[in-house]
Structure formats: C-alpha cells, structure tokens
C-alpha positions, 0 to 999 in steps of 0.5 A: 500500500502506498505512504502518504506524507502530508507536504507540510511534513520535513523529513531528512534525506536518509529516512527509511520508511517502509510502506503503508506508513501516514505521517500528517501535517508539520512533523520533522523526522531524523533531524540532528539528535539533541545530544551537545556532543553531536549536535548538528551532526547526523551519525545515523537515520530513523526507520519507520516500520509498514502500518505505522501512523504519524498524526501531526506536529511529531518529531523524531530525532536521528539516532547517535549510535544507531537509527532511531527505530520505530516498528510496524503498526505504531501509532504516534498522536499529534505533538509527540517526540521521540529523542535519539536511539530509541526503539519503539517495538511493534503496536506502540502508541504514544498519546498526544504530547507524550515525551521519549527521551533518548535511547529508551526501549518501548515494547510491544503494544505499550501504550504511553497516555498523554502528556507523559515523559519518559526519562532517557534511557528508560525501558517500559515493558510489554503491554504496559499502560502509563496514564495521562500525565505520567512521569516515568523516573531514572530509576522506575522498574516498570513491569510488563503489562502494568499501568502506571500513573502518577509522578512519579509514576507508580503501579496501580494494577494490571492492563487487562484491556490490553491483553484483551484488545490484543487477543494475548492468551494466558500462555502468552501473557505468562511467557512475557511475564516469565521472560521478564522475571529470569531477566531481573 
C-alpha cells in the first residue's frame, strides 16, 4: 500500500520508511539528535516500520549510535517526540504530547497516555499502560503489562484491556511475564 506524507511534513534525506506508513501535517523526522556532543551532526537515520501512523506536529530525532527505530503498526498522536536511539517495538502508541527521551526501549503494544515523559534511557515493558500525565523516573522498574500513573509514576494494577484488545492468551501473557522475571 502506498505512504502518504502530508507536504507540510520535513523529513531528512536518509529516512527509511517502509510502506503503508501516514505521517500528517508539520512533523520533522531524523533531524540532528539533541545530544551537545553531536549536535548538528547526523551519525545515523530513523526507520519507520509498514502500518505505522504519524498524526501531526511529531518529531523524531536521528539516532547517535544507531537509527532511531520505530516498528510496524505504531501509532504516534499529534505533538509527540521521540529523542535519539530509541526503539519503539511493534503496536506502540504514544498519546498526544507524550515525551521519549533518548535511547529508551518501548515494547510491544505499550501504550504511553498523554502528556507523559519518559526519562532517557528508560525501558517500559510489554503491554504496559502509563496514564495521562505520567512521569516515568531514572530509576522506575516498570513491569510488563502494568499501568502506571502518577509522578512519579507508580503501579496501580494490571492492563487487562490490553491483553484483551490484543487477543494475548494466558500462555502468552505468562511467557512475557516469565521472560521478564529470569531477566531481573
């Protein structure tokens, strides 16, 4: 399926952006990382994954030591950013205004609520939910699966309307949460 790219949209030269992607109006992409030591140098790119959607007004900084990377089937609402070398997995969505800093790691089919930020080099688990306004500290320990509200943000129970809505079974969610567990 084909890309739509609003013309209003700036995108850098080298940005890999595969098909059926949507980026809408004023979104600048793979730009100079915000990082004093490499500023206004561009070291890598960014690469958009098939199935992804960029609403407006999102920025998405080129990674410093590797692309900036965001997978298939993501969903980036209006005014959101995502900073240098981070990777957003596969089915992400970041809420309106949501702020990644650099190098964090969102997994699969999080889902990051409006207006939070998520400190640089944070990761946020498989299947969590941060609430509107979540600030998701240095050193947050985020569980897969867990919501998150607060500041800082603090775990308040389980994301069952994420595994529905994802159709994971209970042998999934447990493999998830298993492959989590003898990581720590």
């Amino acid at each position: 399926m084909a890309n739509y790219i609003h013309p209003s949209a700036v995108i850098q030269e080298n940005v890999v952006i595969e098909d059926d992607v949507y980026i809408g109006p004023n979104c600048i992409i793979g730009f100079p990382p915000e990082d004093k030591s490499f500023f206004p140098n561009i070291s890598f790119t960014v690469h958009i994954c098939s199935g992804t959607n960029i609403t407006g007004n999102v920025t998405i900084d080129a990674g410093t030591i590797h692309n900036t990377y965001i997978g298939s089937n993501c969903f980036l609402m209006k005014g959101s950013h995502v900073g240098h070398d981070a990777i957003l997995e596969e089915g992400v969505t970041l809420s309106c205004h949501a702020i990644v800093g650099g190098h964090v790691q969102i997994k699969k089919g999080a889902n990051i609520g409006l207006g939070c930020i998520i400190h640089p080099r944070q990761v946020i688990e498989s299947y969590c939910m941060l609430g509107m306004g979540a600030i998701v500290p240095k050193k947050l320990n985020l569980e897969p699966f867990g919501i998150y509200v607060g500041n800082p943000a603090k775990k308040i129970g389980m994301n069952e309307r994420g595994i529905e809505k994802n159709n994971l079974t209970k042998e999934e969610v447990d493999r998830i949460i298993s492959d989590f567990e003898n990581k720590v």
